[in-house]
MITORFI-916474 format. One record per residue (C-alpha): residue in one letter; x, y, z. Coordinates in steps of 0.1 Angstrom, whole numbers, plus 5000, padded with zeros to 4 digits. Each point is the difference from the previous one (the first is absolute). Layout:
<rs>
AXYZ;...
</rs>
This chain:
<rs>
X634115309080;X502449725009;X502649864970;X499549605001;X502849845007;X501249834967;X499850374987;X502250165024;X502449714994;X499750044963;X500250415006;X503949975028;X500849714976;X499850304967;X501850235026;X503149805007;X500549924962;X502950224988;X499350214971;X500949944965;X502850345002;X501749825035;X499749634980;X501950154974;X502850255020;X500549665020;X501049784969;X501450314987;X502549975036;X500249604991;X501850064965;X501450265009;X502149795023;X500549704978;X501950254972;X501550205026;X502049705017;X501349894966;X501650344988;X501450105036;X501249615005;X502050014968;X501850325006;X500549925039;X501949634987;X503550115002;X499750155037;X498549665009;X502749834985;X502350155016;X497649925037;X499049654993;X503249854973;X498949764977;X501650164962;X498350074969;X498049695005;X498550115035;X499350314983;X498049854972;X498049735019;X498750325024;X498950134970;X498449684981;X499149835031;X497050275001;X499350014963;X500049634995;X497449945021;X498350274988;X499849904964;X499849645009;X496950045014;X498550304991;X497549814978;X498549755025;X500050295024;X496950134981;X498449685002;X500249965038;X498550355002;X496649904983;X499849725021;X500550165033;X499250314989;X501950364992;X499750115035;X501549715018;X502549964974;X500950394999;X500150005041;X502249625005;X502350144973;X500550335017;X500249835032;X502949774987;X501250284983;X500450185030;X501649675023;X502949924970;X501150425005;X500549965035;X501749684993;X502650194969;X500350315029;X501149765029;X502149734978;X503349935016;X501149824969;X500149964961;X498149705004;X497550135021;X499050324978;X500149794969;X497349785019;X497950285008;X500450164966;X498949644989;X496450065020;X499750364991;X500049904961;X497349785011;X497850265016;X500750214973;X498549814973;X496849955022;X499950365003;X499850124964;X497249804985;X497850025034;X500850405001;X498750064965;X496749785007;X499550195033;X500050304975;X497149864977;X498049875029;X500250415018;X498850134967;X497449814979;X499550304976;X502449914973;X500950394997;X500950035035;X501949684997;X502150124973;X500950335014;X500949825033;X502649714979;X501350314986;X500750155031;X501149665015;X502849944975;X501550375002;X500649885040;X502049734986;X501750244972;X500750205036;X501749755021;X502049894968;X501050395000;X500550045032;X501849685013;X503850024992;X500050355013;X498049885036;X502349715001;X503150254999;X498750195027;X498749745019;X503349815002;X502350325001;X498350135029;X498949715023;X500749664984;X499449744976;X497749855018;X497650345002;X498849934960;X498349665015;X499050135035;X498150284987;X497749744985;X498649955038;X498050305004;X498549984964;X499049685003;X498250025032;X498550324988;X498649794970;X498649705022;X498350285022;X497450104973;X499749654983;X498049915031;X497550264981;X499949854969;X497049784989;X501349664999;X500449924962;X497749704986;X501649674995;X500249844967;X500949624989;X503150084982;X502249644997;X503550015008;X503049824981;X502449875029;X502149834975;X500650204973;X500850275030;X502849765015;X501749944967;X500050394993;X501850065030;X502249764998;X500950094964;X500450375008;X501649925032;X502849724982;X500250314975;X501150255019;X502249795022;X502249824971;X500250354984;X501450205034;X501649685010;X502349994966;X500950335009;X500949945032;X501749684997;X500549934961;X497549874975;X502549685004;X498649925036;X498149674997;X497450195020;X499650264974;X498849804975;X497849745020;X498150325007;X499550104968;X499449644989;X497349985030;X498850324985;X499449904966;X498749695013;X497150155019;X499450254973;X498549724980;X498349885027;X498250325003;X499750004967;X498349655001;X497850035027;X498450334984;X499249824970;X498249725018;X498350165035;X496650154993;X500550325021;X503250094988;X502050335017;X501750044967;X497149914972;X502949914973;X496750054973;X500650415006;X503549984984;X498649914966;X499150384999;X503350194982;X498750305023;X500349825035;X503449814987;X501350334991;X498850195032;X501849755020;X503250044985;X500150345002;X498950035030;X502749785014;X502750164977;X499350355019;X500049885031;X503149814997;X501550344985;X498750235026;X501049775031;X503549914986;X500850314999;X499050125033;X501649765015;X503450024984;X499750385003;X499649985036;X503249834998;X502150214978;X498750365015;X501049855035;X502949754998;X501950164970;X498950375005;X499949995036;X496850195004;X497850025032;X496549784997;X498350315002;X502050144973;X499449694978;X496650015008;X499350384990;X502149854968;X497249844986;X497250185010;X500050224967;X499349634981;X497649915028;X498050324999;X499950024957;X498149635004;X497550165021;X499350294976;X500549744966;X497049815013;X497550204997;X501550134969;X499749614990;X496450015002;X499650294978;X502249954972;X498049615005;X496350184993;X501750254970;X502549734981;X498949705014;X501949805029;X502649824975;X501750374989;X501050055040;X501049655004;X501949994970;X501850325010;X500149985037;X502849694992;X501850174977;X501050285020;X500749795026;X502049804978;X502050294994;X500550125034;X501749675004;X502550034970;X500550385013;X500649865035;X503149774985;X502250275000;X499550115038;X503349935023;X501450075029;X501150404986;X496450084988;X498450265018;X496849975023;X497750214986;X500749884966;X499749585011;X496650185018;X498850154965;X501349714984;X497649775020;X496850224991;X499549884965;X499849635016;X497350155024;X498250124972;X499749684979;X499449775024;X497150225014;X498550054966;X500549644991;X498149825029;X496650165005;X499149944962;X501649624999;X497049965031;X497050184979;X500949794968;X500149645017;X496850105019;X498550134966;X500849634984;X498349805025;X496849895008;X498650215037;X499749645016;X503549974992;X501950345007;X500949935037;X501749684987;X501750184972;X501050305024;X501549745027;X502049834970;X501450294988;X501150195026;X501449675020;X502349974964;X501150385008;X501249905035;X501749694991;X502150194977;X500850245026;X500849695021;X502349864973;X501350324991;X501750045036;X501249664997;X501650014971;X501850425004;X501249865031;X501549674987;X501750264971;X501350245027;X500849785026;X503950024992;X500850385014;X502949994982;X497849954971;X497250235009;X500250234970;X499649724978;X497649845014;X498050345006;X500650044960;X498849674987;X496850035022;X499150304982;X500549874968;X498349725007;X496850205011;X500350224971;X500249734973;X496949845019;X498050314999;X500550064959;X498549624994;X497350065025;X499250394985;X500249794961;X497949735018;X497250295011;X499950094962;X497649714997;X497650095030;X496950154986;X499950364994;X496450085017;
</rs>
């Protein structure tokens, strides 16, 4: 008996589709990339310092010039992927992704690389939101779907672990420019099976071109008056036109949410102490954790002169005690309730930071290694919960919004972070000091924000 035609189309059409376990290893490969760039960049800056020139400041826009984009428009990002659809979104950002790494690895200038760090941020925050709705649409059975966010989180825990030491051996052994080219083949690998995947439906999701402008422009004037002052002197008439321009598009933003009727940033969700509260904490760790990576990176290889890959192999203790404190996050979460690991997850870290004050040039590696793991810990406890209490405040219609908010707060303090430890540290003569007040800083920040999760609710 002959198959009709529609049928056998149907039928090679069901045979092409990739299925749901190669969906979810290939955003699995996407994220794993985005977090793995990030850690190996960061330990990998003072080699390409020393390559490309360009200071402290250079340093700190390679680092921001990602991140800011990133957070800028990590909420609209999940916008544009209902309305072209997870798929498309998932495969343009990997495919831009993929361009901007060959653009960092072949950069024969600062300029250049910060450019193409510039359109990898973008990518990025296409990536994530698009990634995690590919996940729901491969498995509609809510059980299936959980197990496979689970799993789809601990590749990100993974890349975190694993970047500063990849980016040590990557640059010690071949080059600098080996942590971005190895992005190629993992790309292309990823664009290979997305012409599998069922194309994801279309939904009419409104976008909010001006309130998107004036946040970039505000992070952007941000970060630029903050790394410029330290560069050039907070006494620079460009320094503070760009903070003025910032604050002046802040209210702008500010303004036009209040008023558009599709706003990215619904400014009603802030009347909830728990969202208000999530935020800041959320940006408080970030800023912590980022800040000190970066000036770390710093001080293990410019003041104790070690190897990237010995830097890198530095932190992976911290690194590899996030992985393991997020699923031990999610436990003490269902026994105690997600505000005891929140709570506590800051405090340690707070006091990894005050133990860290009293690191110099004479202290040991293996203790500034041990030293770091108690910062590992916290952060990782800290996080996973902050995400499961904000989603358990919020309406379901509103949880992708509310997820986009928060975690583009987290990455703008890890932009400003960078901005601000590098404007501190960006006398060498001074670097102790600067290294010093950053810490305190961080760890004053993180006791108001572990008293501030006292009044998140307890269930």
């Amino acid at each position: 008996m002959t198959t009709p035609a529609p049928a056998r189309a149907s039928q090679d059409a069901r045979q092409r589709t990739a299925a749901p376990k190669l969906i979810l290893a290939t955003t699995f490969m996407g994220i794993f990339l985005l977090n793995l760039d990030a850690m190996a960049v960061t330990v990998a800056l003072p080699g390409i310092g020393r390559a490309l020139g360009g200071g402290t400041a250079g340093l700190q826009w390679i680092v921001d010039a990602y991140t800011l984009m990133f957070a800028a428009l990590l909420i609209s990002a999940g916008t544009l992927s209902d309305r072209i659809g997870a798929s498309r979104a998932f495969g343009a950002g990997v495919a831009v992704f993929t361009v901007a790494s060959a653009a960092c690895g072949l950069a024969p200038g600062l300029d250049e690389l910060i450019a193409a760090r510039l359109l990898q941020g973008s990518a990025a925050a296409i990536m994530l939101p698009s990634s995690l709705a590919l996940v729901r649409q491969a498995f509609p059975d809510a059980a299936e779907r959980a197990r496979a966010i689970a799993l789809w989180t601990v590749a990100g825990a993974v890349a975190v672990a694993a970047g500063p030491v990849a980016g040590g051996v990557l640059s010690s052994t071949l080059s600098w420019r080996a942590i971005f080219v190895v992005n190629l083949p993992v790309g292309l690998a990823v664009l290979a099976v997305l012409t599998r995947v069922e194309r994801s439906p279309r939904r009419a999701a409104p976008l909010d071109p001006y309130g998107q402008l004036t946040a970039i422009v505000a992070l952007a004037a941000l970060t630029f008056g903050v790394i410029g002052g330290g560069e050039y002197g907070f006494g620079e008439p460009l320094v503070p036109g760009c903070l003025g321009l910032a604050a002046v598009a802040a209210v702008a933003f500010v303004m036009i949410e209040a008023r558009t009727a599709a706003p990215m940033v619904p400014l009603g969700l802030f009347r909830s102490r728990t969202v208000t509260v999530s935020v800041v904490i959320g940006f408080g760790v970030n800023a912590a954790f980022y800040g000190l990576v970066f000036v770390l990176s710093l001080f293990l290889q410019d003041v104790l002169h070690l190897s990237v890959m010995a830097a890198g192999v530095m932190f992976l203790p911290m690194m590899a005690v996030i992985a393991g404190a997020n699923l031990v996050s999610a436990r003490a979460a269902a026994r105690f309730g997600p505000r005891m690991p929140i709570a506590a997850g800051q405090a340690i870290f707070a006091l990894a930071m005050f133990g860290l004050l009293w690191m110099d040039e004479g202290t040991g590696r293996p203790v500034i290694a041990a030293m770091l793991v108690p910062a590992g810990l916290g952060l990782g406890l800290a996080v996973p919960s902050l995400t499961a209490v904000l989603l358990n405040d919020i309406a379901a219609d509103r949880a992708g919004t509310a997820a986009g908010i928060l975690n583009s707060f987290r990455q703008t303090g890890g932009a400003l972070a960078v901005a601000v430890v590098g404007a501190l540290v960006a006398d060498r003569g001074e670097f102790m000091v600067g290294l010093r007040v950053a810490l305190c800083v961080a760890a004053v920040m993180l006791v108001v924000t572990t008293a501030a999760a006292l009044k998140l609710p307890r269930g």
